[in-house]
C-alpha positions in Angstrom: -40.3 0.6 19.1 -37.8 1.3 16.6 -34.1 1.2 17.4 -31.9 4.4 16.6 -29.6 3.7 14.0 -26.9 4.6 16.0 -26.8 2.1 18.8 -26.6 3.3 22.6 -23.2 1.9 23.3 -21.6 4.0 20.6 -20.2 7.3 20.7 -22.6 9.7 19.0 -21.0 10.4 15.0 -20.8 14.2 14.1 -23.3 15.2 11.3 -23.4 18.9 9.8 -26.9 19.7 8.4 -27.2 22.2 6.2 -30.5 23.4 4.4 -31.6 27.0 3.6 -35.2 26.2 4.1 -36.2 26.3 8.4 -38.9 23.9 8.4 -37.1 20.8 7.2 -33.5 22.2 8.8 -35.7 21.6 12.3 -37.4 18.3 11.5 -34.4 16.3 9.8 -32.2 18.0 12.8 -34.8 17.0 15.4 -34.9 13.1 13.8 -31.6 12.6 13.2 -30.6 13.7 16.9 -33.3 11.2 17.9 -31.7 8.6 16.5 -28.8 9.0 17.7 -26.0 11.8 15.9 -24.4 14.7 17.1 -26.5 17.4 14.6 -24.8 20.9 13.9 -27.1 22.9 11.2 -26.0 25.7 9.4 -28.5 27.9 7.0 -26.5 28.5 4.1 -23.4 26.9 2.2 -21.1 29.9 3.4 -21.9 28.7 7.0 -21.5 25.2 6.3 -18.0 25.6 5.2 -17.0 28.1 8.2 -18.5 24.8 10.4 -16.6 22.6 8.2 -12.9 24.5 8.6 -13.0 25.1 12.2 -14.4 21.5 13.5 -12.0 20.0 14.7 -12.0 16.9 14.6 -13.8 16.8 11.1 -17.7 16.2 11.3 -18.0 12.5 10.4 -21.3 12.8 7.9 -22.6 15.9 5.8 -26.0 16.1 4.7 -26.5 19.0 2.7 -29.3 20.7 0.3 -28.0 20.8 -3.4 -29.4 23.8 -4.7 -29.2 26.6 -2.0 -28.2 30.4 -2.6 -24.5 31.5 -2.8 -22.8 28.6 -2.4 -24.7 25.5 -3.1 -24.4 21.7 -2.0 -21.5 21.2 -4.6 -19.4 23.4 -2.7 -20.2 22.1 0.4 -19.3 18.7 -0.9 -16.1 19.9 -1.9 -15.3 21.3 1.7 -16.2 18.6 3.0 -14.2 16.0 1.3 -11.0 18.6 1.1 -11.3 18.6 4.9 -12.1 15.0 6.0 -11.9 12.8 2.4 -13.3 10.2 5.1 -16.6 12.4 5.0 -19.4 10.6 4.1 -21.8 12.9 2.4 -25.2 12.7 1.7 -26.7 15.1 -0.5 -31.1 16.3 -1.1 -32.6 17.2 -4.1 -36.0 18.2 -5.8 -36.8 15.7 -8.9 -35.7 18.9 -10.8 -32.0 18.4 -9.7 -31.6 15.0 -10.1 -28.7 15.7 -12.5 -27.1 17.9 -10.5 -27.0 15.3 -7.8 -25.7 12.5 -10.2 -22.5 15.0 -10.7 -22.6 15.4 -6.7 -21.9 11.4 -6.9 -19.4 11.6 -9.1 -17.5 13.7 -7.1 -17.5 11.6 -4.3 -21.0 11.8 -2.9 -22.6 8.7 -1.1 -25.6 9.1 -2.3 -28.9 11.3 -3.1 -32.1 11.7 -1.8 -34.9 13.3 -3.7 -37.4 16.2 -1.5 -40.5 15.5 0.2 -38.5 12.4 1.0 -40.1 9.4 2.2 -38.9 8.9 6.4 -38.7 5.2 5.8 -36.4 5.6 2.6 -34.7 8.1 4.5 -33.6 6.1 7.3 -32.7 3.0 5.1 -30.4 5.5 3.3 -29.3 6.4 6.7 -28.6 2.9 7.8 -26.7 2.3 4.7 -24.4 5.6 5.4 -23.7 4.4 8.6 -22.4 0.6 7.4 -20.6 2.4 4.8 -18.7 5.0 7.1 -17.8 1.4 9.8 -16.2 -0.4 6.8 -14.1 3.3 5.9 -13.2 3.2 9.5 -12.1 -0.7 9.4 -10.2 0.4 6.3 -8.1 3.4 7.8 -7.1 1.5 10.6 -5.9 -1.3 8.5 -3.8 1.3 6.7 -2.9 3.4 9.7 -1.5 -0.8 11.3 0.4 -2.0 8.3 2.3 1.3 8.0 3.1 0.9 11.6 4.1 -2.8 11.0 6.1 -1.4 8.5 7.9 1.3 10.0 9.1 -1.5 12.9 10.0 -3.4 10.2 12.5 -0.9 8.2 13.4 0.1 11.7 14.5 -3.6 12.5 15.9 -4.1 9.6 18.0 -0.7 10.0 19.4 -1.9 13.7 20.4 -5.5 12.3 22.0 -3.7 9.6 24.4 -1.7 12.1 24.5 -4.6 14.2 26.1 -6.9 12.0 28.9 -3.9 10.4 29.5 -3.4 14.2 29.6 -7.2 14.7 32.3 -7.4 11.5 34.3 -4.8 13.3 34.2 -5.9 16.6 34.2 -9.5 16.3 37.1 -12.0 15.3 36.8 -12.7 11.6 37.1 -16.7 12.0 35.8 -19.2 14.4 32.4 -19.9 16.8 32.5 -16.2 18.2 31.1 -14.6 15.0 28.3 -16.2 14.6 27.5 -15.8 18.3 28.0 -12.2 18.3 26.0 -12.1 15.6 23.3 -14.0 17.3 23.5 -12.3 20.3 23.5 -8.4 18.6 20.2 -10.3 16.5 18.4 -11.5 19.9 18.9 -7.8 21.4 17.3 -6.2 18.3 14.7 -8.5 18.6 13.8 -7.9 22.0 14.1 -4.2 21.7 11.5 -4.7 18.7 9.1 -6.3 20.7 9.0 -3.5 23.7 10.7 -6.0 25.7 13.9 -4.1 26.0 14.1 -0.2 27.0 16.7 2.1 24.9 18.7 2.1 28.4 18.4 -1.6 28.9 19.5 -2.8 24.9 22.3 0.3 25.0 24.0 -1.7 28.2 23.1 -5.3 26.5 25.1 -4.0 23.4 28.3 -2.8 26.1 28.1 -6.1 27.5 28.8 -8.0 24.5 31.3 -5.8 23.2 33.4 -6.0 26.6 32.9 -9.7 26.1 34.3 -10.1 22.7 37.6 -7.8 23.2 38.3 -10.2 26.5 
């Protein structure tokens, strides 16, 4: 038996179908819930961007019909990125619309597949969305950790900075105290930094050393 393409283990991905034909609405949305995503349909682009605007969080995947009534896949694609531009969008097409669906690329579409599709081809295509949206995942929370690293740096740095004016002030301007102070102020900042020291706890460290140095 084939495995589903989205393992057991792992919480179920949100995927918005949208198609304005019934019959394959109800057989892509039956096989993709079999194997293993969280399906929401709608019949028409119009309904696919209401779903799209009020999910919350974003839907993870779109698969959407190109050419549909009113609004057509394009648009949806659009939504879709506007909303989540971590969407990963997949977009069907007749062999007359293969154009259309090279423009659908261009603006950000992960790929194409052509109608009748092939299952097998689908669910390669399928397997390939899926490593595709784990690496964009990897990636955002590489960002989302060196900006965090970041921010505690600029923060460290600003607290060292005051530290060491307060130190100037505070400490004798010649001598072995200085550089202690300054050591001291440093290790307090640097402890603080690390979660080892509470606001309360580095606040009354900092008193300490200032009644020490005006003994």
């Amino acid at each position: 038996m084939t495995r589903p393409i989205v393992p057991p283990h792992l919480p179920a991905p949100s995927l918005l179908l949208v198609d304005d034909d019934p019959m394959p609405r109800e057989t892509l949305s039956t096989l993709l819930s079999a194997e293993g995503f969280q399906v929401v349909t709608a019949s028409t682009g119009e309904e696919a961007e209401g779903k799209l605007k009020a999910e919350q969080p974003p839907f993870d995947l779109v698969i959407t019909d190109l050419v549909m009534p009113g609004k057509t896949g394009m648009d949806v694609l659009k939504c879709a990125l506007n909303r989540n531009p971590s969407c990963t969008v997949l977009v069907l097409t007749g062999f007359g619309s293969v154009r259309e669906a090279t423009e659908a690329m261009e603006l950000g579409a992960f790929d194409f597949v052509t109608k009748p599709m092939q299952i097998d081809q689908f669910r390669n295509t399928l397997r390939r969305l899926m490593e595709r949206r784990t690496l964009t995942h990897e990636r955002d929370e590489l960002r989302d950790k060196v900006k965090a690293l970041t921010e505690r740096a600029e923060r460290l740095e600003t607290t060292l900075g005051r530290m060491e004016i307060l130190a100037n002030q505070m400490a004798p301007t010649s001598g072995p105290a200085r550089p202690d102070a300054l050591a001291d102020l440093e290790r307090l900042a640097a402890l603080k930094s690390k979660g080892l020291l509470s606001d309360e706890e580095f606040e009354q460290g900092k008193k300490n050393l200032l009644a020490r140095w005006l003994a």
